[in-house]
C-alpha positions in Angstrom: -77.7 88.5 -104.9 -79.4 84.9 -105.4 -80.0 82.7 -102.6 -80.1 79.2 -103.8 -80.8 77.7 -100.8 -82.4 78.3 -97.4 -82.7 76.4 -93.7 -83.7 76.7 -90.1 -80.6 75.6 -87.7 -82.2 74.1 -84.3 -81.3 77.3 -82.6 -83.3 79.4 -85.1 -80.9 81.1 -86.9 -81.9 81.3 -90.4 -78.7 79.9 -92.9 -79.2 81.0 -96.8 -76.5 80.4 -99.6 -76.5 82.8 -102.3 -74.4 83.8 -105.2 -73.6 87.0 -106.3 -72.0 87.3 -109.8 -70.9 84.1 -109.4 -69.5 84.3 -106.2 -70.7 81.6 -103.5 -71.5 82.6 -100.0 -73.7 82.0 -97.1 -75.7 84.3 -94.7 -76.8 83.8 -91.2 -79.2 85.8 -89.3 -80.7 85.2 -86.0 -84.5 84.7 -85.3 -84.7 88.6 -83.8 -83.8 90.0 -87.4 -86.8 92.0 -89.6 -87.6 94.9 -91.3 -88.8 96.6 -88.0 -85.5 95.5 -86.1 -82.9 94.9 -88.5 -79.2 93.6 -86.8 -75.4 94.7 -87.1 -73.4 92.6 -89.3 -70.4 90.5 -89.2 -67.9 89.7 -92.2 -66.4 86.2 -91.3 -63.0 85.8 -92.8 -61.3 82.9 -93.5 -58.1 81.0 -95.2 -58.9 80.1 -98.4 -59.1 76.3 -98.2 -62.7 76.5 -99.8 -66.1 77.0 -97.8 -67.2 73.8 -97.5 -64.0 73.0 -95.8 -64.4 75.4 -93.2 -68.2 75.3 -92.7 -68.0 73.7 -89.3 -65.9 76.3 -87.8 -67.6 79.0 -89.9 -71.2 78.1 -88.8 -69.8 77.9 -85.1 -69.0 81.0 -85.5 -72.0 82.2 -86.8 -73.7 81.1 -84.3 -72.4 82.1 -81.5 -72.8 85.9 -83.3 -75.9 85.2 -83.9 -76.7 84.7 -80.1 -75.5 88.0 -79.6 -77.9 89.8 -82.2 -75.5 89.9 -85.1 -76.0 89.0 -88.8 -73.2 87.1 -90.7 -71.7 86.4 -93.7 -68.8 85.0 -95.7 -68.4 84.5 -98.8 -65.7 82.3 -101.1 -62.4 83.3 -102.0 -61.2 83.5 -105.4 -59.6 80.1 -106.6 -60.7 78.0 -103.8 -64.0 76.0 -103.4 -65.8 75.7 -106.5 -64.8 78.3 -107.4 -62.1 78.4 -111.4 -59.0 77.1 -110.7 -56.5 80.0 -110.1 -53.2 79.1 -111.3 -50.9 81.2 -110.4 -52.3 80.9 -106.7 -51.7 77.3 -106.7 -48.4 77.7 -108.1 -47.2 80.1 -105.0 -49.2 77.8 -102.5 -47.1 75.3 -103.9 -44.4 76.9 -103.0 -44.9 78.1 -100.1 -45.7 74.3 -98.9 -42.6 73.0 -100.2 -40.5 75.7 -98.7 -42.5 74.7 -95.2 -42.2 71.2 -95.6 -38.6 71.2 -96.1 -38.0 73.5 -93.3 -36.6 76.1 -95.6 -37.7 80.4 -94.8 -40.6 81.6 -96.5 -38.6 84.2 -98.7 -40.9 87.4 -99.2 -41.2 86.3 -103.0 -43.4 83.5 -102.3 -45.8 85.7 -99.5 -46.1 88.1 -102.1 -46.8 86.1 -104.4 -49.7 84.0 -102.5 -51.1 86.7 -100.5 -51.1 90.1 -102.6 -53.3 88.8 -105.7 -55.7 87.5 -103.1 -56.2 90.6 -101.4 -56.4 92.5 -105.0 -59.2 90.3 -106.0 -60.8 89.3 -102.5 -61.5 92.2 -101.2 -63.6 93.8 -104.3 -65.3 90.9 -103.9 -66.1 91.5 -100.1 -67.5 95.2 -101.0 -69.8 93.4 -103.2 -70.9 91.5 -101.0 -71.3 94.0 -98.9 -73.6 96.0 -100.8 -75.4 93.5 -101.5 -76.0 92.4 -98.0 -77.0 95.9 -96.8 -79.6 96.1 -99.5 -81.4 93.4 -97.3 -84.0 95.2 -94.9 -83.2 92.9 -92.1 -79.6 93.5 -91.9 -78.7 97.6 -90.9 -75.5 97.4 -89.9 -73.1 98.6 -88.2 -70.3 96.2 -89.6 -67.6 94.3 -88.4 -64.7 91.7 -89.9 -63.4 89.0 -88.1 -61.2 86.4 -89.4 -58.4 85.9 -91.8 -56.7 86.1 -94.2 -55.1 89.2 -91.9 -54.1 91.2 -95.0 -57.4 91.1 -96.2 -58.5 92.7 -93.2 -56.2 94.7 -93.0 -57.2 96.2 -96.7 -60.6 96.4 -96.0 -60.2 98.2 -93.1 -57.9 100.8 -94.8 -60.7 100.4 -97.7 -64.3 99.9 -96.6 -65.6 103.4 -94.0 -68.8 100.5 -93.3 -66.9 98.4 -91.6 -66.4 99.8 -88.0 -64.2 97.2 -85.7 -62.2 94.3 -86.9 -61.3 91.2 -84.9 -58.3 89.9 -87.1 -56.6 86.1 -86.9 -52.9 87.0 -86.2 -52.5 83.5 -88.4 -51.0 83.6 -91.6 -48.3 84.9 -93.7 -47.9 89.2 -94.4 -46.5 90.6 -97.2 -44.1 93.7 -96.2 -46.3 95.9 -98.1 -49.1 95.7 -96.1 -47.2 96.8 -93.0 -47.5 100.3 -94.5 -50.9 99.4 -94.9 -51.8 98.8 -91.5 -50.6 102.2 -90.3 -53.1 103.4 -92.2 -56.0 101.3 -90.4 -57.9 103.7 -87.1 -60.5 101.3 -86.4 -60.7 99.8 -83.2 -58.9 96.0 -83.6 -59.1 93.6 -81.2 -55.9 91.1 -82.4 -55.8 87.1 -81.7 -52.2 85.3 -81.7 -51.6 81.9 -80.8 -47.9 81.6 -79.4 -47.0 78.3 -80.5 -48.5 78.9 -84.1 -46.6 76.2 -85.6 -47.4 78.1 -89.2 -46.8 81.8 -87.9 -43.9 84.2 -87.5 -44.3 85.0 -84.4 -42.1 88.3 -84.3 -43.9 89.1 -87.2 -46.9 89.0 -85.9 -46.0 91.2 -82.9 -44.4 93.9 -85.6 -47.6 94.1 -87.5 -49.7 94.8 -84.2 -47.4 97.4 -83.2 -47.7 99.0 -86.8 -51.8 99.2 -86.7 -52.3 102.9 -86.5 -55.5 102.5 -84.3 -55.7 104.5 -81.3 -57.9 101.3 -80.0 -55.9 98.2 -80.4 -55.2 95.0 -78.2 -53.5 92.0 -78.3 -54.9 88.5 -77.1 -51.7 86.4 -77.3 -52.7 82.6 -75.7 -50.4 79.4 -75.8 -51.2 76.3 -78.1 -50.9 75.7 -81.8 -52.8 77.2 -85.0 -56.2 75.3 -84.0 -55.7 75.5 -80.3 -57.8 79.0 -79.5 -58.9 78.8 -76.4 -63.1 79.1 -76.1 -62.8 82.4 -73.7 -60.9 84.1 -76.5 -63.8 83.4 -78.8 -65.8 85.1 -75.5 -63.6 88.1 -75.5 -63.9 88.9 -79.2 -67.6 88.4 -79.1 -67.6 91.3 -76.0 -65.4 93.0 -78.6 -67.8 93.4 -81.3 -70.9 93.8 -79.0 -69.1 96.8 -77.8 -68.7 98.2 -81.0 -71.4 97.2 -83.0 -74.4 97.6 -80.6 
């Protein structure tokens, strides 16, 4: 791991991009972390739309973790960002646009297509990271994941015995196969769904949360659209992961 770049936010958390074999990411870690005290950590999921995209809502988050004595860290997905152009990824996201655009179904073809690469190379790339991260004397773990892409949650959860409690973003397309997946998952998951999701199968949605084989598991269904989560549901899923990480 290389950080290539380092700053103080007003608030005192400490924000440091790195790469890691040529993966870009970014760590934040509140003021209270060191040697002598070092803090849980929090994997921030996210759709691939590229980091500096989704840095506003990414560094909210951060934050907000970071008030609660929590380390995080994200890092970029394959194809996206600055990352090489990924063909065959742009080819199914171009499908998948045109199918939503025209009002067509999303056959399971296209989510296959889109989303099962991804995980296969994403979540490696997360373990990685992951190592890397806990090498760091200020960061001690326990670990968490919150975010989406779902299904890469859902692997790393099946995957990764580190990470202990997963808030997952009930947000985006599944491919059937992970369904058998996520009867494999036990950790505690505490699940966010918007209703009105204009982007999400709804149903779907509800059948993957009922095929999570953790013991522990709860729904947070609000109303509004994709961007429309409410700030107490942020609240709730903080409480989630200070109950299971601390």
């Amino acid at each position: 791991m290389h950080f290539t770049s380092e700053q103080h936010l007003d608030d005192g958390v400490l924000e440091r991009e790195f790469t890691l074999d040529e993966t870009p990411g970014i760590l934040w870690t509140p003021a209270s972390a060191s040697a002598s005290a070092p803090v849980p950590l929090i994997l921030l999921g996210h759709p691939p739309l590229g980091l500096r995209k989704m840095y506003p809502r990414l560094v909210a988050r951060a934050r907000h973790s970071a008030a609660d004595g929590f380390a995080t860290a994200t890092i970029e997905l394959p194809g996206s960002g600055d990352r090489p152009r990924w063909p065959a990824a742009e080819q199914a996201r171009a499908d998948l646009r045109r199918a939503m655009e025209a009002g067509e179904p999303v056959s399971d073809e296209i989510v296959d297509a889109f989303i099962l690469p991804l995980v296969d190379k994403a979540v490696p790339e997360w373990q990685a990271a992951l190592d890397a991260l806990l090498s760091l004397p200020e960061i001690g773990g326990p670990v968490g994941y919150s975010g989406g892409v779902i299904s890469i949650g859902i692997r790393l959860a099946v995957v990764e015995p580190r990470i202990v409690a997963a808030g997952l973003f009930a947000g985006s397309f599944v491919p059937r196969a992970m369904f058998e997946e996520a009867r494999q998952v036990t950790i505690p998951l505490h699940v966010l769904l918007q209703w009105d999701d204009e982007g999400n199968d709804r149903q779907a949605a509800l059948d993957l949360f009922d095929a999570f084989g953790s013991k522990e598991k709860s729904l947070h269904a609000n109303m509004g659209g994709h961007t429309g989560v409410p700030q107490f549901a942020g609240d709730a899923a903080a409480q989630f992961f200070t109950r299971h990480l601390k």
